[in-house]
mmCIF file of the N, C-alpha and C atoms, coordinates in Angstrom:
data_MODEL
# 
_entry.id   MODEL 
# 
loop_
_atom_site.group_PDB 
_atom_site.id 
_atom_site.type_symbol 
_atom_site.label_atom_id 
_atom_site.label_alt_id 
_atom_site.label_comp_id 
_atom_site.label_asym_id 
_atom_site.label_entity_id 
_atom_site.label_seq_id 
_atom_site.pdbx_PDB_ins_code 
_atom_site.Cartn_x 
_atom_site.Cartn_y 
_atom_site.Cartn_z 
_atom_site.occupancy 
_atom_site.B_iso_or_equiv 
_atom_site.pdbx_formal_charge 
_atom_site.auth_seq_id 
_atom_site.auth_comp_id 
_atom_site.auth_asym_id 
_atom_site.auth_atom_id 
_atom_site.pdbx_PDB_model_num 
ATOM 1   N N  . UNK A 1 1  ? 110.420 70.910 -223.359 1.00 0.00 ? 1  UNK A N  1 
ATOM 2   C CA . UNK A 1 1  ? 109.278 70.076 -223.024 1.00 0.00 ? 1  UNK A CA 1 
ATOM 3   C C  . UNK A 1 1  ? 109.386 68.761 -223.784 1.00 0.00 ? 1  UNK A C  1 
ATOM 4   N N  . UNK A 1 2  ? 109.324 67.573 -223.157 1.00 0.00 ? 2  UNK A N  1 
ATOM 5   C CA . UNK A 1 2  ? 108.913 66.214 -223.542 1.00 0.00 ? 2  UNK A CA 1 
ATOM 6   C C  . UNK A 1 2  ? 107.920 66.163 -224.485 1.00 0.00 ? 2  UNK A C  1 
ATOM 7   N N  . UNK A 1 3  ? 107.412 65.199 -224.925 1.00 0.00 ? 3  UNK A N  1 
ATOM 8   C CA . UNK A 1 3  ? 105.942 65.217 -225.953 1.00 0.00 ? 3  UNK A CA 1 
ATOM 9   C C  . UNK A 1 3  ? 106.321 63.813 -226.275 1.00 0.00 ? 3  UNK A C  1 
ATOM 10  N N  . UNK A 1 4  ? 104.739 63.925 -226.005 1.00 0.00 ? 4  UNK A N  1 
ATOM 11  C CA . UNK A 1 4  ? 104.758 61.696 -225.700 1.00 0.00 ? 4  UNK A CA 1 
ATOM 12  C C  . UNK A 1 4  ? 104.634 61.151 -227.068 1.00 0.00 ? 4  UNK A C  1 
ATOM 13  N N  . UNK A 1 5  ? 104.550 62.369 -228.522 1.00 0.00 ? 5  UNK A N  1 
ATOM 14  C CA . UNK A 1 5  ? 104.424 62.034 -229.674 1.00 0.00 ? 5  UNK A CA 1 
ATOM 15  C C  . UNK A 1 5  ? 104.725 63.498 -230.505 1.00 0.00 ? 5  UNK A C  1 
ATOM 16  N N  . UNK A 1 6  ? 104.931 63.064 -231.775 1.00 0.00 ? 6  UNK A N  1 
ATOM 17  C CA . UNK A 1 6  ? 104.846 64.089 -232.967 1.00 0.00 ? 6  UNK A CA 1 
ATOM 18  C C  . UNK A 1 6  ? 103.242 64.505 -232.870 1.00 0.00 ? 6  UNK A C  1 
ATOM 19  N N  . UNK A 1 7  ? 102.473 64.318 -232.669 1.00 0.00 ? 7  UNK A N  1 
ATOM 20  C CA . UNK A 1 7  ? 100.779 64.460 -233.029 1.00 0.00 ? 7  UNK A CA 1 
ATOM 21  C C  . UNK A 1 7  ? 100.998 65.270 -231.603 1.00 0.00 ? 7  UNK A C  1 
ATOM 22  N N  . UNK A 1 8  ? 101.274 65.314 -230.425 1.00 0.00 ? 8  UNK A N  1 
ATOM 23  C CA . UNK A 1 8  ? 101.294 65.892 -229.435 1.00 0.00 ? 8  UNK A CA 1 
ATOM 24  C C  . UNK A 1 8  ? 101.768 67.585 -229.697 1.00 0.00 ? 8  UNK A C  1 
ATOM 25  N N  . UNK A 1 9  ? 103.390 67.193 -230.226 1.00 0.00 ? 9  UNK A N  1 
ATOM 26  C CA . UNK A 1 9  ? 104.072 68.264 -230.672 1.00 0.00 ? 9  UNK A CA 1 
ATOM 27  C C  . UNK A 1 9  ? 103.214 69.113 -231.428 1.00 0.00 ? 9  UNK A C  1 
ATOM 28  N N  . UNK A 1 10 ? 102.570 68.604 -232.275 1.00 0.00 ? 10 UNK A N  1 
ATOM 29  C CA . UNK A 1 10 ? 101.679 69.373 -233.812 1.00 0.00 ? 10 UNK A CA 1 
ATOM 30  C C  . UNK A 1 10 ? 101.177 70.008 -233.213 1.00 0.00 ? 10 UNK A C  1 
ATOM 31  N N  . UNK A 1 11 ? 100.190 69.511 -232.551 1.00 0.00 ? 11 UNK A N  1 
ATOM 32  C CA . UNK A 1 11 ? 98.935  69.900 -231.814 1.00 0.00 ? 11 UNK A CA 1 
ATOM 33  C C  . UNK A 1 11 ? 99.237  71.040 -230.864 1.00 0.00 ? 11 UNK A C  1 
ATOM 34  N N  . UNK A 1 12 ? 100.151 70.893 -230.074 1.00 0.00 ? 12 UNK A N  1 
ATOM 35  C CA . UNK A 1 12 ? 100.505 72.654 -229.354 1.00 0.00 ? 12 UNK A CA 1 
ATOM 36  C C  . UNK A 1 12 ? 101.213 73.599 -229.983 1.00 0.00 ? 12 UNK A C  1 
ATOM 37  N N  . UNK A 1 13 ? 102.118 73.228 -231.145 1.00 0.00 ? 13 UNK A N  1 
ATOM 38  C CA . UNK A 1 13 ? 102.646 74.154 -232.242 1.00 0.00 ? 13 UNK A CA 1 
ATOM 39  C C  . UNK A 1 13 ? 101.102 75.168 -232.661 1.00 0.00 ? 13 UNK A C  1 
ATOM 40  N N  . UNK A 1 14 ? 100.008 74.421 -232.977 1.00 0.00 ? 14 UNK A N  1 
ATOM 41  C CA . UNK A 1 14 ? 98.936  74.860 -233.664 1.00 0.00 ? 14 UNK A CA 1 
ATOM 42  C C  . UNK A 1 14 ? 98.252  75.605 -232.570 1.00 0.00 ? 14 UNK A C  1 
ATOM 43  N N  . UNK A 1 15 ? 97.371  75.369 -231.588 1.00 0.00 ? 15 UNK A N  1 
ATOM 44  C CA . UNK A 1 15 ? 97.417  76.188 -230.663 1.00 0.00 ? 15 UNK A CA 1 
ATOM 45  C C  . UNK A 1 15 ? 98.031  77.255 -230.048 1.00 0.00 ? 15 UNK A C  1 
ATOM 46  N N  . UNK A 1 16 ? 99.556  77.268 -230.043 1.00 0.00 ? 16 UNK A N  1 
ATOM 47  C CA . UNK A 1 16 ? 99.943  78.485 -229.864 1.00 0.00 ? 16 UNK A CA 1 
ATOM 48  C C  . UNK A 1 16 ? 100.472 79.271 -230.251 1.00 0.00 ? 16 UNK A C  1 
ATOM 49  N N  . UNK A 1 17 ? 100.286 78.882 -231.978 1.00 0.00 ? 17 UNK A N  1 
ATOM 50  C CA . UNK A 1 17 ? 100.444 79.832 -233.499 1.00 0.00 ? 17 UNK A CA 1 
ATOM 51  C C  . UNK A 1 17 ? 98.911  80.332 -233.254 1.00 0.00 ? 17 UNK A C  1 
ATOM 52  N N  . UNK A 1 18 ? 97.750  79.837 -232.619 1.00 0.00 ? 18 UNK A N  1 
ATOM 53  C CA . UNK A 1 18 ? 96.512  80.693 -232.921 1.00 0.00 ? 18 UNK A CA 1 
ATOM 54  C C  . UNK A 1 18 ? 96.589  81.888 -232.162 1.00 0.00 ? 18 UNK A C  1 
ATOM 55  N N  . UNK A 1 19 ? 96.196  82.689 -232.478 1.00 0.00 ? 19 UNK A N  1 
ATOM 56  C CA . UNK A 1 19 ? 96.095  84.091 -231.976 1.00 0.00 ? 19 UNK A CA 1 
ATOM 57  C C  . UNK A 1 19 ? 94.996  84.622 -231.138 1.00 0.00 ? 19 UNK A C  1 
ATOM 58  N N  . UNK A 1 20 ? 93.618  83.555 -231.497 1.00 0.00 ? 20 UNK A N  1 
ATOM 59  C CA . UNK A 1 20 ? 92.795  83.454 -230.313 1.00 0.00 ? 20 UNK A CA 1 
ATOM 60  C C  . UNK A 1 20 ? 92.893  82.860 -228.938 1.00 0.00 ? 20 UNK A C  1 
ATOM 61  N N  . UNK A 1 21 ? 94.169  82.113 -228.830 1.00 0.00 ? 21 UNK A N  1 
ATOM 62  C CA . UNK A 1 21 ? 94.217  81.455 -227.587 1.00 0.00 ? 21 UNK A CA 1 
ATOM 63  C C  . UNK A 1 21 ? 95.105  81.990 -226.821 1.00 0.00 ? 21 UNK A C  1 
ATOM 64  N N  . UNK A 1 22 ? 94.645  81.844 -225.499 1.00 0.00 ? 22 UNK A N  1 
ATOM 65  C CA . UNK A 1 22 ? 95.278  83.315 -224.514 1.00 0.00 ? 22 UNK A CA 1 
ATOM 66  C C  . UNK A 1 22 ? 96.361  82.013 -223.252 1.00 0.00 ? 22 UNK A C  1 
ATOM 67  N N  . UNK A 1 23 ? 95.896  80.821 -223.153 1.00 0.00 ? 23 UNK A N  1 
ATOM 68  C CA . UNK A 1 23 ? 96.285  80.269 -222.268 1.00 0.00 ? 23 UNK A CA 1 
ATOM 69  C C  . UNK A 1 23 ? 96.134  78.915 -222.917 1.00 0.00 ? 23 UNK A C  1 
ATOM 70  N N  . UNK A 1 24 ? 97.738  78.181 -222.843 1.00 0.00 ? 24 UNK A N  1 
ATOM 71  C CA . UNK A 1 24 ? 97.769  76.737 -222.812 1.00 0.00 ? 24 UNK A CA 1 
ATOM 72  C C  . UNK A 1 24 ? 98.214  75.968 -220.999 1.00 0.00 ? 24 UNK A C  1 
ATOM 73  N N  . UNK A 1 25 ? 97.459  74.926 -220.701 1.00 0.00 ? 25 UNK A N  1 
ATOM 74  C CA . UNK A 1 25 ? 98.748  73.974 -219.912 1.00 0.00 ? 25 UNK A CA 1 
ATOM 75  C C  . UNK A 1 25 ? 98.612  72.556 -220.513 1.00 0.00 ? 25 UNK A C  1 
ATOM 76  N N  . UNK A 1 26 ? 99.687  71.840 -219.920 1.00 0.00 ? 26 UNK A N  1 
ATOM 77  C CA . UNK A 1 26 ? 99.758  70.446 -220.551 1.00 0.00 ? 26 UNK A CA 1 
ATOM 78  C C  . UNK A 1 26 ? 99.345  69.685 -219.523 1.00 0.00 ? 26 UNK A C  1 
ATOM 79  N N  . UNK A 1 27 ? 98.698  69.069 -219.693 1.00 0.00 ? 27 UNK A N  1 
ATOM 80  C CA . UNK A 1 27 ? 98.441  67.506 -218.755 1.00 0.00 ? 27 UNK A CA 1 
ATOM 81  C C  . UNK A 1 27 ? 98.413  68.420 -218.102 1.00 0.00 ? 27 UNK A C  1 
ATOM 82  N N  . UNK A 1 28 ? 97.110  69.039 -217.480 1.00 0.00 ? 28 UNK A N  1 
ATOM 83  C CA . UNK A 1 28 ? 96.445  69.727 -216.341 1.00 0.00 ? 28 UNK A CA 1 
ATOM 84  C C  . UNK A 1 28 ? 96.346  69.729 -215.369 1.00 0.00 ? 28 UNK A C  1 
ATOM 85  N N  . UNK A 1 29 ? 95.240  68.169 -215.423 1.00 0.00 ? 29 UNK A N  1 
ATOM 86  C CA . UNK A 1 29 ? 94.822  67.554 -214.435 1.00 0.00 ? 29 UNK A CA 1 
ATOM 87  C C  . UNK A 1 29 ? 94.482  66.146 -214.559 1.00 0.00 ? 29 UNK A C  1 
ATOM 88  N N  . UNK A 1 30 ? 94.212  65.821 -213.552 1.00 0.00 ? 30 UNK A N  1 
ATOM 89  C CA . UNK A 1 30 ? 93.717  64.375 -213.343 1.00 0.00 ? 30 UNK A CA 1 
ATOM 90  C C  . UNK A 1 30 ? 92.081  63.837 -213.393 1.00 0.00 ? 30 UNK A C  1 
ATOM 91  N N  . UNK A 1 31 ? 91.705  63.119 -214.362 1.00 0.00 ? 31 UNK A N  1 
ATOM 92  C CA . UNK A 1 31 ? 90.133  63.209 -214.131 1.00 0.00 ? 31 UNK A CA 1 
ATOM 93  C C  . UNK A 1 31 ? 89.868  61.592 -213.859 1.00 0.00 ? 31 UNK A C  1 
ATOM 94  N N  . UNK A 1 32 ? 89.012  61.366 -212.194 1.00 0.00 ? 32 UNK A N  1 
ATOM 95  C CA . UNK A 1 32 ? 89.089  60.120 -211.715 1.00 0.00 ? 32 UNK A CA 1 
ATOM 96  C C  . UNK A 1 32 ? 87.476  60.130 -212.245 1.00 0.00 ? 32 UNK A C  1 
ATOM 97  N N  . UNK A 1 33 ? 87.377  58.512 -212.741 1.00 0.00 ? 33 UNK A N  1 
ATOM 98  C CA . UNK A 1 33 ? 85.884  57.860 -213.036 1.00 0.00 ? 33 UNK A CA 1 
ATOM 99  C C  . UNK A 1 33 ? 85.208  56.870 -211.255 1.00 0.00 ? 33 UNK A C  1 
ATOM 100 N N  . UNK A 1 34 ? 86.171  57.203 -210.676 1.00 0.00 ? 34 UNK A N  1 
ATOM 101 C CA . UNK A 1 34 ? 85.819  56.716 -209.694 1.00 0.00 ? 34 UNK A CA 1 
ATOM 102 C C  . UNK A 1 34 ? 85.219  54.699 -209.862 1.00 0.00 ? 34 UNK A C  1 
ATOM 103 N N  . UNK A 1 35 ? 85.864  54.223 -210.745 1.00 0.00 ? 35 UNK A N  1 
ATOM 104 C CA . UNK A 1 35 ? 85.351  52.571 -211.379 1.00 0.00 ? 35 UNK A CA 1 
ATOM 105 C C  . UNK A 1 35 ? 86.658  52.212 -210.882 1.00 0.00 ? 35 UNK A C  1 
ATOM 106 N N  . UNK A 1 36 ? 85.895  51.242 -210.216 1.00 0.00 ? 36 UNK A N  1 
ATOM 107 C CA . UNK A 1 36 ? 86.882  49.681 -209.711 1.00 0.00 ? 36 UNK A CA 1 
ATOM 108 C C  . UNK A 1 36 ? 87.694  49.718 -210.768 1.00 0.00 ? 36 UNK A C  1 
ATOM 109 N N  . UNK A 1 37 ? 87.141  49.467 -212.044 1.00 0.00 ? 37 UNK A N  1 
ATOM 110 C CA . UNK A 1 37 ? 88.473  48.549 -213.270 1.00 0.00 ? 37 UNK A CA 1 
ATOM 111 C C  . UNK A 1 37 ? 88.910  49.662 -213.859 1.00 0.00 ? 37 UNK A C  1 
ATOM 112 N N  . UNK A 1 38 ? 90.512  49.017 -214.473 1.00 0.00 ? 38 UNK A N  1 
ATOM 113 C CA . UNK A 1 38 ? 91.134  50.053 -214.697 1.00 0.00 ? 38 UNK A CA 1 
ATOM 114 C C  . UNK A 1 38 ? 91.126  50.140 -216.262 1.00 0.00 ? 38 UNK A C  1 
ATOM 115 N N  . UNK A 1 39 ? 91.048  51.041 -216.609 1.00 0.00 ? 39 UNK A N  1 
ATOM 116 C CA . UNK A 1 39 ? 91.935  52.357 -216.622 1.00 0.00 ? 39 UNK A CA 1 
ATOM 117 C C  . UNK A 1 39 ? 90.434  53.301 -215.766 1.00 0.00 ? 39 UNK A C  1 
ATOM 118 N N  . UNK A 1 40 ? 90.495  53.721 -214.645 1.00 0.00 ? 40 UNK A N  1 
ATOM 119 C CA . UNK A 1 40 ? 89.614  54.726 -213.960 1.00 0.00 ? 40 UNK A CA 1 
ATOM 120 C C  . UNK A 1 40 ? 90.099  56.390 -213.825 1.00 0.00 ? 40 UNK A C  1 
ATOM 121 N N  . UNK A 1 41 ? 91.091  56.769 -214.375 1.00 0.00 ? 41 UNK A N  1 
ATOM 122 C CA . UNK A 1 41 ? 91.674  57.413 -214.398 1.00 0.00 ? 41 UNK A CA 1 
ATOM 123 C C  . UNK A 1 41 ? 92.349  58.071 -215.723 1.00 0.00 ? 41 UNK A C  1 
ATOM 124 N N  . UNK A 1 42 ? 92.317  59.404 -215.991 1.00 0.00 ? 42 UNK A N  1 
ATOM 125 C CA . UNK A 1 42 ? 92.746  59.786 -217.463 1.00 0.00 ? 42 UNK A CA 1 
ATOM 126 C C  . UNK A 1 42 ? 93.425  61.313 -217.151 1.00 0.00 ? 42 UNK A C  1 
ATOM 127 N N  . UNK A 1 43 ? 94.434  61.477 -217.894 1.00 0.00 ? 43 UNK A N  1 
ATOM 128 C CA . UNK A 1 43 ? 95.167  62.723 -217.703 1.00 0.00 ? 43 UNK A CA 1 
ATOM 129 C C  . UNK A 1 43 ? 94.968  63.657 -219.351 1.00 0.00 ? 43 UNK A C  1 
ATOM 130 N N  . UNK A 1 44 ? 94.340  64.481 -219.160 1.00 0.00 ? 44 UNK A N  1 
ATOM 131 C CA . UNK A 1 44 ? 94.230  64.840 -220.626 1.00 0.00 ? 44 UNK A CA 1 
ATOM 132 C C  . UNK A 1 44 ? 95.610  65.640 -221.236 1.00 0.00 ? 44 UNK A C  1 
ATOM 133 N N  . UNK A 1 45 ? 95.608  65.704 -222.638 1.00 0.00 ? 45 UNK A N  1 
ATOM 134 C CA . UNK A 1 45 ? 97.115  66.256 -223.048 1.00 0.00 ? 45 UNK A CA 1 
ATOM 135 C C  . UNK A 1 45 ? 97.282  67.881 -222.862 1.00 0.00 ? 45 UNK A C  1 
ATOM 136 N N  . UNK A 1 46 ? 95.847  68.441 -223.005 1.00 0.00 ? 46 UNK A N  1 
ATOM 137 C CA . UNK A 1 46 ? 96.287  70.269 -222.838 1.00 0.00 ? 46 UNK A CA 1 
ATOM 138 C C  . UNK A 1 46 ? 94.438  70.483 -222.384 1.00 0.00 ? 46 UNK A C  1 
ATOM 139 N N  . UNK A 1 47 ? 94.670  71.484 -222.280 1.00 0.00 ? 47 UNK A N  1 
ATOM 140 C CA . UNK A 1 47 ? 93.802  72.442 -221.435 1.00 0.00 ? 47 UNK A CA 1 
ATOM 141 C C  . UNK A 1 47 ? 94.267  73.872 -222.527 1.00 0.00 ? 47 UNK A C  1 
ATOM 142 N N  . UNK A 1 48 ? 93.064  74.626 -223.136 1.00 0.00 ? 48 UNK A N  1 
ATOM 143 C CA . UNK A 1 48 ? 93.104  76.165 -223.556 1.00 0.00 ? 48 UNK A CA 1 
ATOM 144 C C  . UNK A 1 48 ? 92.424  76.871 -223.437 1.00 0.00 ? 48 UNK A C  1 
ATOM 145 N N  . UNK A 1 49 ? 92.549  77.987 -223.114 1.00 0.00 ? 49 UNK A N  1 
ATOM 146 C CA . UNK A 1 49 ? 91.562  79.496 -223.080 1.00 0.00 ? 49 UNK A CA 1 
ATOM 147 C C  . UNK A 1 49 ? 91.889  80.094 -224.077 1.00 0.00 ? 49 UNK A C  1 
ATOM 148 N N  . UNK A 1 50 ? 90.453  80.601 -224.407 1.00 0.00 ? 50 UNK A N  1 
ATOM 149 C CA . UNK A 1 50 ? 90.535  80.862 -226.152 1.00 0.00 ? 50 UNK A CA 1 
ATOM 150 C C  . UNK A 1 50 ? 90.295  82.760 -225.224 1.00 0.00 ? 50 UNK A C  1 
ATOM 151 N N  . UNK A 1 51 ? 90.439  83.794 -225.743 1.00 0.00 ? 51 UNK A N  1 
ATOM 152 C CA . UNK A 1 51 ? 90.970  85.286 -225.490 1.00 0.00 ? 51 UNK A CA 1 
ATOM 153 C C  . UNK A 1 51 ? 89.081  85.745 -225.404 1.00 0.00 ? 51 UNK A C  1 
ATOM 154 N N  . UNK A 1 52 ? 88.133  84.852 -225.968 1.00 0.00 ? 52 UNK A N  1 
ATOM 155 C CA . UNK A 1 52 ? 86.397  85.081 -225.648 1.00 0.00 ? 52 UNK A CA 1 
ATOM 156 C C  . UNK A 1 52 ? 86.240  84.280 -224.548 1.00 0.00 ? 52 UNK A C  1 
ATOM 157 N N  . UNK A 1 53 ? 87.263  83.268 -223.925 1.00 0.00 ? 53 UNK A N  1 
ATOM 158 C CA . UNK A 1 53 ? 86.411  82.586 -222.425 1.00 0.00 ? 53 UNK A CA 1 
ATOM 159 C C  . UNK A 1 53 ? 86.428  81.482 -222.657 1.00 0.00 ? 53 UNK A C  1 
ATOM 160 N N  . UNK A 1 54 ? 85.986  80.589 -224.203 1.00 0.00 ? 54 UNK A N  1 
ATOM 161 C CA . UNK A 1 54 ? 86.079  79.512 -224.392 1.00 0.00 ? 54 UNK A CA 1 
ATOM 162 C C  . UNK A 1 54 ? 86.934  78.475 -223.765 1.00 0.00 ? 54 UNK A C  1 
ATOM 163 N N  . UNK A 1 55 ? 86.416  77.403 -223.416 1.00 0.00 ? 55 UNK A N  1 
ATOM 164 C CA . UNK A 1 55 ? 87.821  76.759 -222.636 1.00 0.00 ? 55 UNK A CA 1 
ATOM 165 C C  . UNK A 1 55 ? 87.682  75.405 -223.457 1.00 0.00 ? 55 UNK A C  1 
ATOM 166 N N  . UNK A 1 56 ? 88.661  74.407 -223.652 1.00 0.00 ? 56 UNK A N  1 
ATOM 167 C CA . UNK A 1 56 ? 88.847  73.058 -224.048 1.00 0.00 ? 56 UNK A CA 1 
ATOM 168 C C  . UNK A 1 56 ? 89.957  72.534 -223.319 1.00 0.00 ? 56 UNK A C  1 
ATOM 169 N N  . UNK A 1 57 ? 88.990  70.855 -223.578 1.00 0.00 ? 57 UNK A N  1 
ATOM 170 C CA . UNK A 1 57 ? 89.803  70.240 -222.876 1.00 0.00 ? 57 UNK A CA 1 
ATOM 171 C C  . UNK A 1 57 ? 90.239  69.140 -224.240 1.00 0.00 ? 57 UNK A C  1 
ATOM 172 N N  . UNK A 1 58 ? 91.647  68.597 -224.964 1.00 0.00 ? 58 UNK A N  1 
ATOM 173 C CA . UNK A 1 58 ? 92.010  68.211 -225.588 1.00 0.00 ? 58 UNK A CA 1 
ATOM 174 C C  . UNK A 1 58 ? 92.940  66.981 -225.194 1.00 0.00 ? 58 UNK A C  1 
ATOM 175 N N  . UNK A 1 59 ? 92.791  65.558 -225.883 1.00 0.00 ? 59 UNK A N  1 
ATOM 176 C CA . UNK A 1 59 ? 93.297  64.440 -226.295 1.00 0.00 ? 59 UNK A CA 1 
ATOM 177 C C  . UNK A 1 59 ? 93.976  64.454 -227.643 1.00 0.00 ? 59 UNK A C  1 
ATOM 178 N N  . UNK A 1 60 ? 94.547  64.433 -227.567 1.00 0.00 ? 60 UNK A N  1 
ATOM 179 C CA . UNK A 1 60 ? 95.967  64.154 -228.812 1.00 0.00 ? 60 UNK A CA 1 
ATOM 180 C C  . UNK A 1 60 ? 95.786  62.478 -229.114 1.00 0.00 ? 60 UNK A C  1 
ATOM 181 N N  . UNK A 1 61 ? 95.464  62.323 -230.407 1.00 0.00 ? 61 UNK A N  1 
ATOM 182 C CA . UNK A 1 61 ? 95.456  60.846 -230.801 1.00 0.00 ? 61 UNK A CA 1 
ATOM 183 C C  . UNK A 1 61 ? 95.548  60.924 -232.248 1.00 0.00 ? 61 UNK A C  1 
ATOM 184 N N  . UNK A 1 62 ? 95.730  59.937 -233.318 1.00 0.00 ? 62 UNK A N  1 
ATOM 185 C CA . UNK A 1 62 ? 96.071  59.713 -234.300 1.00 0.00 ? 62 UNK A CA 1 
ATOM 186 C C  . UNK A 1 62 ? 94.529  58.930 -235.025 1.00 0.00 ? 62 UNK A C  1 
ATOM 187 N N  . UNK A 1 63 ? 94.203  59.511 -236.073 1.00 0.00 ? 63 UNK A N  1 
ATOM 188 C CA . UNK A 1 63 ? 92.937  59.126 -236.731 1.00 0.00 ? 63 UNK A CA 1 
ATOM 189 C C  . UNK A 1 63 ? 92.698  57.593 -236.677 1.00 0.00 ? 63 UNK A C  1 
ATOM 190 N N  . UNK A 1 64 ? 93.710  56.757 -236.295 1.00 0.00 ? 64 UNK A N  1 
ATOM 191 C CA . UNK A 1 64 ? 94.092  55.232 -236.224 1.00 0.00 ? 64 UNK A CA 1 
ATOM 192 C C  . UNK A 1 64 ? 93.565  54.717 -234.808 1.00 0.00 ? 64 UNK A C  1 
ATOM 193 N N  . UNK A 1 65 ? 93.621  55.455 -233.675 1.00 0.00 ? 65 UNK A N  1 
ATOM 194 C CA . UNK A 1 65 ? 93.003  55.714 -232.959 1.00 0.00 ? 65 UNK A CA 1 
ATOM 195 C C  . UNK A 1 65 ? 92.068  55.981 -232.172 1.00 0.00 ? 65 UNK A C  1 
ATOM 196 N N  . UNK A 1 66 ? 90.700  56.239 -233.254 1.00 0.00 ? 66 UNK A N  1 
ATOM 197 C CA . UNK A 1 66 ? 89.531  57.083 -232.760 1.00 0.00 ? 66 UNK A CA 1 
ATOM 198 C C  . UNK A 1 66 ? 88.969  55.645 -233.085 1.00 0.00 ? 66 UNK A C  1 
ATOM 199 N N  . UNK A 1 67 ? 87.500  55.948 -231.857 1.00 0.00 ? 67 UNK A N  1 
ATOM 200 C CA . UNK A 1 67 ? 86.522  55.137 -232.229 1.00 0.00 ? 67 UNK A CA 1 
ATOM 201 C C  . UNK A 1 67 ? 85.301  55.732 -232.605 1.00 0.00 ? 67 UNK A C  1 
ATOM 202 N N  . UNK A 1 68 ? 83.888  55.138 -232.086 1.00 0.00 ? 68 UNK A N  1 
ATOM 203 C CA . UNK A 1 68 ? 82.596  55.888 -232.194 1.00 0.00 ? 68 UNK A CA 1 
ATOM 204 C C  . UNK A 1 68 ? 82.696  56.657 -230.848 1.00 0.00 ? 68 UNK A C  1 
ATOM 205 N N  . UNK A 1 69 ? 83.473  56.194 -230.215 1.00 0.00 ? 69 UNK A N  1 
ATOM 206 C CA . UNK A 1 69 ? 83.007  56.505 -228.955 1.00 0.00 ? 69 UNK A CA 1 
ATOM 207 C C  . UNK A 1 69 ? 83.830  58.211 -228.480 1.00 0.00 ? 69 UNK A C  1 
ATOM 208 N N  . UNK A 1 70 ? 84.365  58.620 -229.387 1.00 0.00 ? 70 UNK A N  1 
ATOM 209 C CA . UNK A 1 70 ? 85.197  59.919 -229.262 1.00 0.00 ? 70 UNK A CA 1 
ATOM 210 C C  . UNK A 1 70 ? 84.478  60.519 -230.035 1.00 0.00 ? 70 UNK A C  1 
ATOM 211 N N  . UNK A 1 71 ? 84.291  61.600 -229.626 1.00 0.00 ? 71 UNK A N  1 
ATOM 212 C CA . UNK A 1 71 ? 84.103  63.184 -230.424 1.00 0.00 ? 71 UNK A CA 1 
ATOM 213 C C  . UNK A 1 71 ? 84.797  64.138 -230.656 1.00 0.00 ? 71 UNK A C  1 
ATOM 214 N N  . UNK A 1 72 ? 84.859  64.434 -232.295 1.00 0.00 ? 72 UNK A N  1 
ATOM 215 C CA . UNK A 1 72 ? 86.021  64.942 -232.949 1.00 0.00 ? 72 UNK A CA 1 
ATOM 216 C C  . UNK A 1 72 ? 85.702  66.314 -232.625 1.00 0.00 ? 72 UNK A C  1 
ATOM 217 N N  . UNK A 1 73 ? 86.711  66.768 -232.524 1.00 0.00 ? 73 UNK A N  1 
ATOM 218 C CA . UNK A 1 73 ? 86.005  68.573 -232.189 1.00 0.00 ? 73 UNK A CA 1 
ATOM 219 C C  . UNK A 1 73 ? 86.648  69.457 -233.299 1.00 0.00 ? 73 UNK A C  1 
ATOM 220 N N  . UNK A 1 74 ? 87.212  68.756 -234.512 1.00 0.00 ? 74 UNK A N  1 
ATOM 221 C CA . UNK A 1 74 ? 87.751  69.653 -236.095 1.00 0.00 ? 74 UNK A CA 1 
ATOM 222 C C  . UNK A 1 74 ? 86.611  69.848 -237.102 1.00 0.00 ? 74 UNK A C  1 
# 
């Protein structure tokens, strides 16, 4: 598998060393904002099912990265 970064790599190493998570995929799906300007469109980095049902949807980014406008989920 490719990995568009080391922080990418980390990040599914850690997920599928957890023992609660039953299901990874990468770049899932496609989620359209349906907006004229671009960027209207976002592909997220993984998708997991945690082994209770839980599901997440995860962005891979670097603390350099974040704004107000993201919510950290650690």
């Amino acid at each position: 598998m490719k990995f568009e970064s080391g922080f990418e790599q980390t990040a599914l190493m850690v997920l599928d060393f957890d023992g609660d998570v039953a299901g990874i995929a990468a770049q899932p799906f496609l989620i359209d904002f349906g907006r004229k300007q671009s960027p209207s469109t976002h592909v997220p980095d993984f998708f997991s099912v945690r082994r209770d049902g839980t599901q997440s949807v995860l962005d891979v980014r670097p603390v350099t990265r974040l704004n107000d406008r993201v919510n950290i989920g650690f």
